[in-house]
N, C-alpha and C positions, 0 to 999 in steps of 0.2 A: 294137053289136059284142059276140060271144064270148069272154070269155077265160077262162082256166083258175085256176076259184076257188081249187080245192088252191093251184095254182105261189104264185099271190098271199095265201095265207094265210100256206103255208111260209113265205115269204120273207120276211113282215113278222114272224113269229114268230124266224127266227134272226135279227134285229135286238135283240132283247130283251137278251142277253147283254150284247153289246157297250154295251146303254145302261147296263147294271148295273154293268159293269165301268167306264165312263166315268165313272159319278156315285163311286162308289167312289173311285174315283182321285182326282178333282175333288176330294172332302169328305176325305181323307186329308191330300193335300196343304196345303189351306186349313187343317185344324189343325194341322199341323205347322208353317207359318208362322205362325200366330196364337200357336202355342204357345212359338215363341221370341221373339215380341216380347214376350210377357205380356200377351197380350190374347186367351186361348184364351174365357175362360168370360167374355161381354163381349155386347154388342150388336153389335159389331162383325162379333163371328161367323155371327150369325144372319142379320143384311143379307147376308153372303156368301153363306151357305148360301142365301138368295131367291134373290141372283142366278145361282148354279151351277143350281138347278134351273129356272127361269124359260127361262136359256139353252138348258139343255140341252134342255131341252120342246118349245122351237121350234126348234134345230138339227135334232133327231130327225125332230119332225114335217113338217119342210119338205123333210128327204131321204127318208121313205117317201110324201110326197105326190110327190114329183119322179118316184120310180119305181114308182106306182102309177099316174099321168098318162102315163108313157112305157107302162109296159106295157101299160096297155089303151087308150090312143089317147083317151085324157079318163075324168074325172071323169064315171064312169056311177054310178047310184046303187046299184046291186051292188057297187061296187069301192065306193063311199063307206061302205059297212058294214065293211067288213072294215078301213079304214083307221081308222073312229072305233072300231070294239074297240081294235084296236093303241092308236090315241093315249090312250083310257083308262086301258087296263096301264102305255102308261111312266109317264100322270101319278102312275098309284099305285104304282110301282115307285119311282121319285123323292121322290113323299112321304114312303113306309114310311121310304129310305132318310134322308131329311134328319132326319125326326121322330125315328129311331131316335139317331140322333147327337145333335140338341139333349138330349136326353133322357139320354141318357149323361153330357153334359158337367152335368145336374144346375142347369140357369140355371132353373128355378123356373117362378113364375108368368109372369116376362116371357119367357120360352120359350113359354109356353103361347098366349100372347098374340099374340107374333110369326110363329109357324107357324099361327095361325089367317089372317092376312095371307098368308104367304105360302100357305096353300091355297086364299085368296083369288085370288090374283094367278093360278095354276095354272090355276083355271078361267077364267081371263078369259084365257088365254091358251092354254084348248081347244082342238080342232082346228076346230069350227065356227065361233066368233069369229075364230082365228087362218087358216084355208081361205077366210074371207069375206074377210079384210083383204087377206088379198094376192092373192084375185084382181082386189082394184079400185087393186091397184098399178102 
C-alpha cells in the first residue's frame, strides 16, 4: 500500500510537544508531592521519575503505533521507519527530560546510578521490543 510519507511524518512530529508537555507536567507534579512529604531528594523520587517515563514511553508509543497501523492499513516497513525515529526522539525527549531533573534535585551518585536503570528499562521498553510484544498479545 501507498501512503503519504510527509502526512505521516508530520503527524508523528506534532505528537512531540504534547509528549514534552506531558512529562513536564508528570515530573512537576511528582516533585511537588514529594516535596511536601519531605521526601523530594530521596530514592523515592527517582523510582517515580522510572515510572513517569517508562509509562509515558509506552502510552506514547502505542498511540503513534495505533495511528500509524490505521493510517496505512498495517505495519509496512516504510511506515515502521518513521515510527521507530519518532519512538527514539520521545525516548530521548523523556531522558533529557528526567536526567535533567535528577540532576537539579542534586541526589549524587545514587542519581547517577538510578538513571543508568532507568535508561535501562527505556530501551527495553523500545519500540521494537515494545511492537514485538504486543503484537503476540
Amino acid at each position: 500500500m501507498v501512503f503519504d510519507t510527509d502526512y505521516l511524518g508530520r503527524s508523528l512530529d506534532n505528537r512531540l510537544p504534547d509528549v514534552h508537555e506531558a512529562v513536564t507536567r508528570e515530573v512537576k507534579a511528582l516533585q511537588n508531592k514529594h516535596a511536601a512529604a519531605g521526601r523530594l531528594k530521596s530514592g523515592a523520587t527517582l523510582i517515580a521519575f522510572e515510572d513517569i517515563a517508562t509509562n509515558l514511553l509506552k502510552s506514547t508509543i502505542t498511540d503513534a503505533s495505533k495511528f500509524t497501523f490505521e493510517f496505512t492499513g498495517g505495519h509496512e516497513p516504510g511506515a515502521l521507519v518513521y515510527l521507530k525515529n519518532f519512538a527514539d526522539r520521545v525516548q530521548h525527549l523523556i531522558w533529557a527530560e528526567i536526567t535533567e531533573k535528577a540532576e537539579r534535585l542534586g541526589l549524587g551518585e545514587v542519581s547517577t546510578n538510578h538513571l543508568e536503570k532507568v535508561r535501562g528499562k527505556l530501551d527495553r521498553a523500545s519500540f521494537g521490543r515494545f511492537l514485538t510484544r504486543d503484537a503476540r498479545e
